[in-house]
C-alpha positions as CSV (number, residue, x, y, z in Angstrom):
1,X,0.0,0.0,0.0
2,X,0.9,3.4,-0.6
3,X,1.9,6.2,1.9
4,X,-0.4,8.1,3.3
5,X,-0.3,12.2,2.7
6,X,-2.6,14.3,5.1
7,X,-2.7,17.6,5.8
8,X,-4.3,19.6,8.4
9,X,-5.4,23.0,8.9
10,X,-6.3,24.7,12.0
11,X,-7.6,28.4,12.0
12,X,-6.7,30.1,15.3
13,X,-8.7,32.9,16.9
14,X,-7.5,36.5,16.3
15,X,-5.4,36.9,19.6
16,X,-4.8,33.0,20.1
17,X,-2.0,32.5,17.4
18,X,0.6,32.6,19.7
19,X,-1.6,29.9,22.4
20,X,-2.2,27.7,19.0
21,X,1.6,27.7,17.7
22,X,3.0,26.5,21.1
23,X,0.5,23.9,21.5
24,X,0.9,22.8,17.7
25,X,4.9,23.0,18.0
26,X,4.7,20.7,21.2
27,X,3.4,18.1,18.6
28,X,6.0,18.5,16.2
29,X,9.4,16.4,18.1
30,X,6.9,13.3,19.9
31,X,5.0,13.1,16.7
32,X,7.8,12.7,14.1
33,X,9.5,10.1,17.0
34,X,5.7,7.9,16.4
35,X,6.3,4.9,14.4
36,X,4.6,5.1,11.2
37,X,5.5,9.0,10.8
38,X,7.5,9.3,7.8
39,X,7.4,13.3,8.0
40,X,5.3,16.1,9.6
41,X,5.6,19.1,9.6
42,X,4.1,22.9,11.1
43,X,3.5,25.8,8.9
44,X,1.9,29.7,9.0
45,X,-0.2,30.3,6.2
46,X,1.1,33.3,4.5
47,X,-2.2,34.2,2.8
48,X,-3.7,33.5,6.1
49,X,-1.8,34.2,9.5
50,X,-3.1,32.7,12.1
51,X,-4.2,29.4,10.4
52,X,-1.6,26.5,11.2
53,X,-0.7,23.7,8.8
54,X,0.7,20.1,8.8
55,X,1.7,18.1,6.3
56,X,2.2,14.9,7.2
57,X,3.2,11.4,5.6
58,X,2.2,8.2,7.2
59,X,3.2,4.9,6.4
60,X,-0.8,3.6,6.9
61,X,-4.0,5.0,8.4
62,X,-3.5,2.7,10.7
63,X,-0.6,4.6,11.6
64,X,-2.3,8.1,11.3
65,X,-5.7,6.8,13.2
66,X,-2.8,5.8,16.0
67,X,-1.9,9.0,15.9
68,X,-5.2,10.6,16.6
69,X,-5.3,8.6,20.0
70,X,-2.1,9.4,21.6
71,X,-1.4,11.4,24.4
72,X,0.4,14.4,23.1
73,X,-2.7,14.9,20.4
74,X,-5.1,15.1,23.1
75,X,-2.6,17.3,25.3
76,X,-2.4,19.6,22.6
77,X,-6.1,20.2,21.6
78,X,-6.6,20.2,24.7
79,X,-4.9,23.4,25.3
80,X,-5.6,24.7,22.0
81,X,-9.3,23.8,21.7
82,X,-10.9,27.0,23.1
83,X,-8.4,29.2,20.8
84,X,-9.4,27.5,17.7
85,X,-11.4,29.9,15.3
86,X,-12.8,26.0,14.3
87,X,-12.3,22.5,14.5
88,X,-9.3,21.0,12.8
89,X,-10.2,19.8,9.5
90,X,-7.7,16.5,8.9
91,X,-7.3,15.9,5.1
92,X,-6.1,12.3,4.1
93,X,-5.1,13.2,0.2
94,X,-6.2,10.8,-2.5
95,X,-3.9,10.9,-5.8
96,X,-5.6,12.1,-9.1
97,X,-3.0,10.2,-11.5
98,X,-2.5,13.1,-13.2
């Protein structure tokens, strides 16, 4: 099976950005170390501050549903949730074969 390629977006509430980015950069070092996580990575939208972005490569969605159950995911929306402009949207990508 081929890898899996998600990304993530999460909009921050004006004034939260800087509450959002620490919780989201907590996520960055315990998730790459998660077996399966071939590479994820934070980003700033430029056309949108304030909304944060992964992109992520998984070897499954095993792997990425494991993900979405460990600890440091539920620390981290946990301390982010009530500075979130909305709820993550999670996009598992699908290739077109163009």
């Amino acid at each position: 099976m081929a890898d899996l390629h998600v990304v993530a977006v999460l909009p921050a509430k004006p004034g939260s950005e800087s509450a959002v980015k620490e919780a989201l950069t907590a996520l960055v070092a315990p998730t790459r170390a998660e077996e399966g996580c071939l590479s994820y990575d934070l980003y700033e939208s430029a056309a949108a501050p304030g909304t944060f972005i992964t992109t992520e490569l998984w070897r499954s969605q095993a792997d990425l549903d494991a993900h979405l159950q460990t600890a440091h995911i539920a620390q981290a929306m946990s301390v982010a949730a009530d500075h979130l402009a909305g709820a993550p949207q999670i996009h598992p990508l699908v290739p077109t074969g163009a």
